[in-house]
Structure formats: structure tokens, C-alpha cells
N, C-alpha and C positions, 0 to 999 in steps of 0.2 A: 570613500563616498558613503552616506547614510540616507538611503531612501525615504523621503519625508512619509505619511500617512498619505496625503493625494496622488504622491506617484503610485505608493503600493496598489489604491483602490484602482486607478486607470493600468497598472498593469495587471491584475487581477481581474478587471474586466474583459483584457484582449485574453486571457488565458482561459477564461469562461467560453468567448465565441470559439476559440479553439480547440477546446476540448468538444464544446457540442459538436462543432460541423467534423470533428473526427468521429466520434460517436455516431453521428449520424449514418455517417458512410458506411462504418462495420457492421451497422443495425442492417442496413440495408442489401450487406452481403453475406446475411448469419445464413441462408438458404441454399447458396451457391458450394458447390464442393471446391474447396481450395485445396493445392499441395502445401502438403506438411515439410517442413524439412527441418533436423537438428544441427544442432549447433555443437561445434568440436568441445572437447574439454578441455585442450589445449592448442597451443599453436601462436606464431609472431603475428601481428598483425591480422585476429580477427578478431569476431564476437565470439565468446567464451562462454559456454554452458555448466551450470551446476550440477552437481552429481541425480539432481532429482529429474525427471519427464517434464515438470511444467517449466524448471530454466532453461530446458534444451529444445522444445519445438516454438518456431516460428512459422510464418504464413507471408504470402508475398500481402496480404491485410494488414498485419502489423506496417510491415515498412512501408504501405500506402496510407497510414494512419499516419505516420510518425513527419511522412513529409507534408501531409495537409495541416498539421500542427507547427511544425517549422515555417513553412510557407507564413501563416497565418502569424507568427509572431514575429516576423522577421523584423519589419517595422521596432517594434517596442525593443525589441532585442539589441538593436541598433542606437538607439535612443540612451538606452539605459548603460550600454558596454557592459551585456550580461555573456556569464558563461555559458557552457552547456554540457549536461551529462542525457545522454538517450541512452534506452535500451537497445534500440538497432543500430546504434553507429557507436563506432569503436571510443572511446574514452580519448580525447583531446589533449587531456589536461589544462582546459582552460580555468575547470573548477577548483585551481590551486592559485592562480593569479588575477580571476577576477573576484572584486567583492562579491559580488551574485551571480550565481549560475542556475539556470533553467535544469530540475532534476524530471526528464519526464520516465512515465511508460505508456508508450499508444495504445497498448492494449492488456490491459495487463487480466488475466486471467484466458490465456489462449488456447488451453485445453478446455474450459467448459464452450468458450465459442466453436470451437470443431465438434464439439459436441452439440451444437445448438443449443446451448441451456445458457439459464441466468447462473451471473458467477463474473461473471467482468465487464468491462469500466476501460475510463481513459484518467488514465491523472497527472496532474501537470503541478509541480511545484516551484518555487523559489527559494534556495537554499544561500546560506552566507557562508563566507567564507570558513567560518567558524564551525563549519557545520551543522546548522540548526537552519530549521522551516521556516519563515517566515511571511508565508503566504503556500496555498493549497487548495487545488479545486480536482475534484472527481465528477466526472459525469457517469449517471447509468443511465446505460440508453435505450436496457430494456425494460425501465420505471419513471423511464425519462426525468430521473431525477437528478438535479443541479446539489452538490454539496460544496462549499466553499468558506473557507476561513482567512482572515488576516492576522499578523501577531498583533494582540492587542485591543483590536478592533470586533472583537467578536466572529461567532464562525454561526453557519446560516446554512440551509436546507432550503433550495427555491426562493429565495429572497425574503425568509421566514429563518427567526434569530431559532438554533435551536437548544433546545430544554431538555437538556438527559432526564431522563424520569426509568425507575423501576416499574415496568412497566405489569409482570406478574409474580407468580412466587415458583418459577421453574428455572432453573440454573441449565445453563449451555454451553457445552464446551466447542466451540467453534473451530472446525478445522477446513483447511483447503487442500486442494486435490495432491498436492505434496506431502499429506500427513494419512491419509487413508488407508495406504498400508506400511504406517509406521508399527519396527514391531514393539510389542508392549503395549499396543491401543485399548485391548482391554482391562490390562490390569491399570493403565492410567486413571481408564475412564474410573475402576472403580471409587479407586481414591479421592479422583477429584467429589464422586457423589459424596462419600464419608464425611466432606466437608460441608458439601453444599446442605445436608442432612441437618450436621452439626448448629448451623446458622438457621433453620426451620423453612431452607426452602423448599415447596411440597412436590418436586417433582425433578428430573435429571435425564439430559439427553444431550446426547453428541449430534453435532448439524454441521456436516459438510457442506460447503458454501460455494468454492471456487477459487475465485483470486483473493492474493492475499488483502488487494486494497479491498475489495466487496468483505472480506471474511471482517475487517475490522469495523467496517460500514455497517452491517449489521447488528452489531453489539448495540448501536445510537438504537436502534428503533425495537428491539428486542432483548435488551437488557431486564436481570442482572446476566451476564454470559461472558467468559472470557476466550480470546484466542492468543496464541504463544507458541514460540518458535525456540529448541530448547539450544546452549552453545554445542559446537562441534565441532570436531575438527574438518573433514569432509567440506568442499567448499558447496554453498548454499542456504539455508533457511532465508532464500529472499536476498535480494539486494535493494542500497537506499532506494530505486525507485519506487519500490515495493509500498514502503514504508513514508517516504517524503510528506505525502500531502496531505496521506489521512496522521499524523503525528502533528503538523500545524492544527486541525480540525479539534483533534484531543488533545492537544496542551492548550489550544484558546479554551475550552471547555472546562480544565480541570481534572482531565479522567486519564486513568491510570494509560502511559505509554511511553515507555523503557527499554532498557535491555534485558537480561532475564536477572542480572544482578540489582536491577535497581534505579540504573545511573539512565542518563539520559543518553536518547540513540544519537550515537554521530553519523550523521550524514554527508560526511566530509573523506572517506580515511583514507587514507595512502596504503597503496599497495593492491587494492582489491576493493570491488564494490559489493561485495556477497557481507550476512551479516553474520555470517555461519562462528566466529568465534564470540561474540556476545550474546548475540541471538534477541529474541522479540518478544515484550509482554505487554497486551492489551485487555484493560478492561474498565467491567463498570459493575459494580454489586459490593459485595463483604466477604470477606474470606479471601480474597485476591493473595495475599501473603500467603496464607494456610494451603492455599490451592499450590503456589512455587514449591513450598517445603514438601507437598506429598510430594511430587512428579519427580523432587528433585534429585531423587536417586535412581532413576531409569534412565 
């Protein structure tokens, strides 16, 4: 089955109302003290945590996010005989025998939300079989901003097409709450400024963000800045939901979003949903290459 472009936009619209009215809800309990609780490293049959703090705390918020979105799409879902990959619910494997499977995360940045701070988002993708995006919406719901892309069809900020622009001459290396006590942070950072130097941008800072969707969300409106997740063995750097919807967003756009080698991210893989042996590069400026080749020996 080949989703024509009018199914895409009418499913892309129900994924819209479901991301906001998730968003909504978690907006509305950023105040409230929730329990934290982590997730095993191991084990049959459950949800399985990365070696970092942010894949391994959830909130009973998330999986009250994750079911108003499900709820919410159950209809189109039904319609279309789409898969599903969630963060709160164990891996099906539908996403191997349906043409299209739903890649969500209800909440993805849940350590800056316990924190009360901006940093996460709800984002809800459409993945193929083949493993590629082809359609993507992130809600932030503490800028109450709508961002959403279809393959092809352009990708859009509030119902406004949008328009990468460099927007100063300050380079940013964007990291999320999983990279802040990576070691070697500062001898990265230097290098990456060596670069950004090189290219005459007048100025250099590292800006911890949050989730990794918000971390790549902000490159769009704060560019030139890159964020990047390097390979490893260790399971973690993000899994596809991480990555799903803002990777539709930045490949309708044109701007740089790969693995660290180059190749386009699969969002399909067998065996594991972590991206931790390819790993993640996002950006939008010059020197993007120059910036991989510093880091690339730490």
C-alpha cells in the first residue's frame, strides 16, 4: 500500500490534534509533583532503559500522554492498518509487517519536565516500512508551537512553510540533558569552536536544551548550531522516536540529518530501537563535516 498525498495530509492532521491535546495535558501538570520511576536495563518483557538518566526515568505523565494519543488516533490507525512503535509500550513488532507504523514519544524530554523547565515536546511520526519518516509533527507546549512536515509536501511551523535562515554569526553546539556530563565536553567544545573560528563565525557557545526532539528543534530558529549523538557501543544515544519526526521536518527542508557517518538514519532496525551504534547528526550552518572530523577522535 502507497499512501496517496491526501491520506498523508488527513493523517497528519489527526496526529496534529494528538499531539496538541497530549501536550496540553502535560502543560497542565508541569506544577504537580509526579513519581519518577526508572526503567530496567534489562529483562523479558518490558520497557528497557539506556545506559543514560534521560532513557531510564519515566512518569505516570508520560503513559497518560501516550494513551491520549493512542486514543486520539485510534480511528485513522484503524483506517489506514498502520503499525505502532511507542515509547511506553513494549515493541509489538507490528513495525516489521505493516507498511506504516506510528513511531511515537508522548513526551519526550522527561527530565527537563520534572524539572519544570522548557526542554520537551510530544512527537508523533509516520514511519515506512523501510524505515524512513514520512510525515512528522512535534508539538511544544511550552511555546505552544505546532511544527509539522510531510515527505514532499513541505514542512511548516504553525501553519507557516518554514525558511531555515542563518539567522546570526554565533555557532552552537547543542546538547541535551544526556550529554552534559559527557566526558571530554570541554575539550570537544573547544575544537568544535576552532572550526566555527575558521569559517568567521564571531562567537561560540554550548546550549543545553533538553529533549533530544526540542534539541534539534532549535537549530530551525537559532541557527548556524549543530547537535550530534556520537556511535557507541553502550546501548543509547536516543532511540528512533527520538529522532522520527524532527528527521521528516529536516529532510523536507534539506538540512543536514544522518547518522554520524553520513548515511541516512534508519528508523526501522531489527534488534533494538536505541541509535547508539550509528549515532545522530543534526545541522544547519558550514563546517558541519570539519565539526564530525574534530570530535571525531573523542
Amino acid at each position: 500500500m502507497s499512501l496517496l498525498p491526501q491520506e498523508l495530509t488527513e493523517i497528519c492532521a489527526a496526529a496534529q490534534k494528538a499531539a496538541r491535546k497530549a501536550g496540553l495535558y502535560i502543560i497542565a501538570n508541569q506544577n504537580r509533583d509526579v513519581e519518577v520511576k526508572q526503567k530496567p536495563l534489562s529483562g523479558e518483557g518490558q520497557l528497557i532503559g539506556g545506559t543514560s538518566l534521560a532513557s531510564q526515568v519515566v512518569t505516570e505523565i508520560d503513559k497518560a500522554a501516550q494513551d491520549i494519543i493512542l486514543d486520539e488516533l485510534s480511528s485513522v490507525s484503524s483506517a489506514y492498518d498502520l503499525g505502532l512503535l511507542t515509547e511506553e509500550s513494549i515493541d509489538d513488532g507490528s513495525r516489521f509487517s505493516k507498511d506504516y507504523f506510528w513511531c511515537i514519544d508522548p513526551l519526550d524530554g522527561t527530565l527537563a519536565f520534572i524539572r519544570k523547565e522548557p526542554g520537551y515536546s510530544t512527537s508523533i511520526a509516520l514511519v515506512n516500512k523501510a524505515g524512513h519518516a514520512i510525515m512528522g509533527v512535534v508539538y511544544d507546549p511550552v511555546a505552544d508551537n505546532m511544527y509539522y512536515a510531510i515527505d514532499q509536501l513541505g514542512a511548516f511551523r504553525n501553519n507557516k512553510k518554514i525558511e531555515p535562515k542563518i539567522a546570526n554569526k554565533k555557532f552552537t553546539w547543542v546538547i541535551n540533558d544526556s550529554d552534559v556530563k559527557r566526558q571530554n565536553l570541554e575539550e570537544m567544545s573547544k575544537e568544535i569552536e576552532k572550526v566555527a573560528a575558521k569559517h568567521d563565525y564571531s562567537d561560540f557557545s554550548v546550549n543545553p536544551i533538553g529533549g533530544g526532539v526540542m534539541s534539534a528543534l532549535w537549530i530551525l530558529d537559532n541557527a548556524p548550531a549543530c547537535y550530534f549523538k556520537k556511535p557507541k557501543k553502550e546501548k543509547g544515544c536516543g532511540s528512533v522516536w527520538d529522532f522520527a519526526a524532527t528527521s521528516c521536518i529536516f529532510n523536507e527542508l534539506g538540512l543536514t540529518c544522518t547518522n554520524f557517518d553520513g548515511h541516512p538514519l534508519q528508523l526501522n532496525p531489527q534488534g533494538s530501537t536505541f541509535m547508539n551504534e550509528k549515532g545522530i547528526y543534526y545541522g544547519v550552518g558550514i563546517g558541519l563535516e570539519e565539526i564530525k572530523e574534530a570530535v571525531s577522535g573523542f
